[in-house]
N, C-alpha and C positions, 0 to 999 in steps of 0.2 A: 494546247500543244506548246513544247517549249521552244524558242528559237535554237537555241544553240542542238547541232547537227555533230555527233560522234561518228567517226570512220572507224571501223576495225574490217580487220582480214578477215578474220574467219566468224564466223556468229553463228552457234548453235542454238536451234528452236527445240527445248524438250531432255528431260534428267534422268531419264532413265539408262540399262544399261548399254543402250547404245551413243546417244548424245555424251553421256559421260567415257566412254572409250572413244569416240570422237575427242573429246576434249586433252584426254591422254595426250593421244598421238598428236593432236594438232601443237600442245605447249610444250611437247620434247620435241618437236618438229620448230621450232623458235617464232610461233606461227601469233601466238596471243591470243587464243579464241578470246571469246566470249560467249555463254552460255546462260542464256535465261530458261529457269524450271519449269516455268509454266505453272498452272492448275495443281498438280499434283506433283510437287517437287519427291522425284526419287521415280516415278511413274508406277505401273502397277504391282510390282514388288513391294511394295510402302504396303498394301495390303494382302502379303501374302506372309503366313509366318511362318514355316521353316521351310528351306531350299535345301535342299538335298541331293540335287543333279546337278549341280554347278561346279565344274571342277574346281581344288582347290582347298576345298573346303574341305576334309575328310569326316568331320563331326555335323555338317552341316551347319547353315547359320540362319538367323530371322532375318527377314525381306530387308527390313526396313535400316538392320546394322549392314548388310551387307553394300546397300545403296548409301550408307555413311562412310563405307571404306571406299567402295569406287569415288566418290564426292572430294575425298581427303587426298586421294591418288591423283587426281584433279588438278586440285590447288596445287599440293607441292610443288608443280613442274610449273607455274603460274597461270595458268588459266582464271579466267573471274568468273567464279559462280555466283548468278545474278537472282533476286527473287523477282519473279513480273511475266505478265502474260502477253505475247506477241498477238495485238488486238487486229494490225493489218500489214499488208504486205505490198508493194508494187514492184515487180521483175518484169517491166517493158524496157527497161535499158540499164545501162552497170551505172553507175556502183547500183547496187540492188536495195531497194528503201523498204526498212521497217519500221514498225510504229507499234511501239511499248506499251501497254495500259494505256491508249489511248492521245498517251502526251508525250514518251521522248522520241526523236526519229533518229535513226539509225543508216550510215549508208556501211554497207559491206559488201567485200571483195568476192567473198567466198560465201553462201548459205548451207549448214548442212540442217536440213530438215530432221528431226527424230521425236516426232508428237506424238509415236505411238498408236495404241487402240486402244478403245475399252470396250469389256463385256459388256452384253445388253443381259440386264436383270429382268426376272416377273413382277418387280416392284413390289413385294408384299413385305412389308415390316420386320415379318420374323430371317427372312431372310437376307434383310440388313444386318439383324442384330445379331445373327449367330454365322456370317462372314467370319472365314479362317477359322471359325468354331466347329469345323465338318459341312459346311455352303461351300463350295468351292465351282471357278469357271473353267478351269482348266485339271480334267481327268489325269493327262502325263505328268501334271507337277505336282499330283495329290494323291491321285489313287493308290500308293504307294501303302500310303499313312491308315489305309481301311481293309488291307489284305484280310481273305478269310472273314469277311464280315456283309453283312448285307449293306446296300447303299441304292441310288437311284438318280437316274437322270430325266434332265426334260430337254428334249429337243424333236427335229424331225427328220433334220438335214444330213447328210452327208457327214459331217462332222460328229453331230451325235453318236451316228452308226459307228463311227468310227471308234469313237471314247466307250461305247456302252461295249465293243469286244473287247477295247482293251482293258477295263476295268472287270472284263468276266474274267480276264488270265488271271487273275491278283484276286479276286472279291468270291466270296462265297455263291451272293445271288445280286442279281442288276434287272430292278423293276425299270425299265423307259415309259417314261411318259409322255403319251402324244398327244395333242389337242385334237386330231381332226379324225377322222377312221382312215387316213390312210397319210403315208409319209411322201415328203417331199425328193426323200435322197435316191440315187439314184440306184437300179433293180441291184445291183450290181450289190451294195452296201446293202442294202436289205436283207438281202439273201444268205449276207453273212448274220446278220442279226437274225433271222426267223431260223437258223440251222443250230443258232447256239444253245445247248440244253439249260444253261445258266440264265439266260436272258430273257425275260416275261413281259412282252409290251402288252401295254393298257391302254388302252384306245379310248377317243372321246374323255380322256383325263387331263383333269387342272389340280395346280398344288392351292390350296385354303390356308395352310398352315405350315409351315416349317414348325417340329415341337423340341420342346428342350429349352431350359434354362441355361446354362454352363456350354455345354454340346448338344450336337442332335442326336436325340433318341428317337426321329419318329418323322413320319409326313402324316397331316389330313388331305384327301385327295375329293374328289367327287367326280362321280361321269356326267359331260355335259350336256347329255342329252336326257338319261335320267332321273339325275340329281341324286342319285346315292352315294353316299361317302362310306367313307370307311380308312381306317389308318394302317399306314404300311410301318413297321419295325426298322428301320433303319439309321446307321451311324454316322452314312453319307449322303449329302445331296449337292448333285452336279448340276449346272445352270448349261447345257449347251446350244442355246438359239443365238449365237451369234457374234460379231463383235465389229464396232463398229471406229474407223478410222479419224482418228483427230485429224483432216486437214480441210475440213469447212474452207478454211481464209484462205488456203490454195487455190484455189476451185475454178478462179478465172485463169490462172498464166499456168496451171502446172498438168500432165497429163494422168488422169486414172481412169482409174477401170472403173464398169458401173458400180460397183460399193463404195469408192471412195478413195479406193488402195492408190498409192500414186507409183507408176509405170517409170521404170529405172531401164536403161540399156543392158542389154546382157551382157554379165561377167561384168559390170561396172556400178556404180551406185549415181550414175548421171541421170538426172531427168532433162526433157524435153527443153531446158533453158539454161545453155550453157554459165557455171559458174554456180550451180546451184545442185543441188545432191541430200538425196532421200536414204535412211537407213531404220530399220530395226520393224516394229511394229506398224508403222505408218505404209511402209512398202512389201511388206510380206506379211501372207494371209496364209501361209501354209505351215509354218512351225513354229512362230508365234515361241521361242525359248528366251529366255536370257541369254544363254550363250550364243543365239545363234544373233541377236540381236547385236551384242557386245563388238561380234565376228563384225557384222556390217557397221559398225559405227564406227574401227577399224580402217575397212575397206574407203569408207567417207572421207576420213581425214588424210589418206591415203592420196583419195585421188581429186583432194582440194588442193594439199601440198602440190603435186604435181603440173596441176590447171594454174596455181599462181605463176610457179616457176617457168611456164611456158609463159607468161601473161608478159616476163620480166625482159 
């Protein structure tokens, strides 16, 4: 650990486009964040390649340039975008102490939280490597890209149900795949999924193969109770079991719900520890957008600015 101890006002944990529109507003606000990337500098956009619902854009743009221009928006207004991974955290009294990779410590004024979430994948190879090649975790920011085309999802949940209608509005046909012979989501989601004539759930089914070189052309599937396989025709394939919140190192001082999500005041981005403030994917499990993410990181600096100024 290093001796020497850096003060800053505002310190953002995470670069995606919420920490980074934190950052906006925090360095036109005369405020000097500071902003460390994390893990995945740019967050989950860095793996997603064309945005097409983000306004602005009218041609749309790849994930990872567009996380280059929020970055650049950033700096200009002086913010310091930092590379390093926020390894620990103690919010039992102010200034609020962080701890860098391990070795720099940090005391700040202000914490705005923006770690995100990430998908949870079936872990099988092919669907590493053909990621943004028609794999895709999120249906609303893809299903666009496979109109009129067959594709298929894996999930069981609520969520699932939810993505496998809305990719029938857009898709030709929407195989779901389920592991168990019966689904988790509630009768409610179901019912819209066993009503839709487009929508073919396969029961006691697992993916073997994601297929395709370049793109996917294809699933091998198998039922797991008989072990027959057989391969589905398909352009898409949707990962939806899940996603899971980066705030492990939270865990002791900050308030969440049982996934992990961390609990903000209503109408506010304040958690449970005055001076400290949650935006984008880390505290919302329901819309999960860029912009919507963008909106709260925003709303963060927003109401850090204002928590200093009362501080003063």
């Amino acid at each position: 650990m290093s001796s020497e101890i850096e003060n800053v006002k505002v310190l953002i944990i995470g670069s995606g486009p919420a920490g980074y529109t934190a950052a906006i507003y925090a360095s036109r606000a005369g405020l000097n964040p500071v902003l460390y990337t994390g893990g995945q500098p740019g967050g989950q956009l860095t793996i997603t390649t064309d945005v097409e619902n983000y306004p602005g854009y009218p041609e749309g743009i790849m994930g990872p340039e567009m996380m280059e221009d929020f970055r650049k928006q950033a700096e200009r207004f002086g913010s310091q975008v930092r590379y390093g991974m926020v390894t620990k955290v103690d919010f039992t009294g102010t200034p609020h102490k962080v701890i860098v990779d391990d070795q720099k410590e940090i005391h700040a004024d202000t914490v705005i939280i923006s770690t995100g979430a990430s998908a949870k994948w079936l872990g099988i190879e092919s669907e590493e490597r053909l990621n943004g090649k028609g794999v895709s975790a999120c249906a609303v920011c893809d299903g666009f890209f496979f109109r009129g085309q067959d594709v298929a999802i894996v999930g069981a949940g609520d969520t699932a149900c939810e993505e496998a209608s809305y990719l029938a509005n857009i898709c030709n046909k929407v195989y779901m795949l389920v592991r168990r012979d019966e689904m988790r989501a509630s009768q409610i989601m179901q019912n819209r999924v066993f009503k839709n004539p487009k929508i073919e759930v396969l029961w006691n089914t697992e993916t073997e193969e994601i297929l395709g070189s370049e793109e996917v052309v294809g699933a091998r599937i198998f039922n797991n109770k008989s072990g027959e396989k057989r391969e589905l025709k398909i352009s898409g394939f949707f990962v939806a079991i899940g996603h899971e919140p980066n705030t492990a190192i939270f865990k002791d001082f900050i308030e969440m719900d049982e996934s992990g999500y961390i609990l903000t005041k209503p109408g506010s981005t304040q958690t449970n520890i005055k001076g400290v403030f949650a935006c984008g994917d880390a505290q919302d499990h329901i819309y999960r957008q860029a912009v919507t993410a963008a909106g709260t990181g925003c709303m963060a600096a927003l109401d850090a600015e204002r928590y200093l100024a009362a501080q003063e």
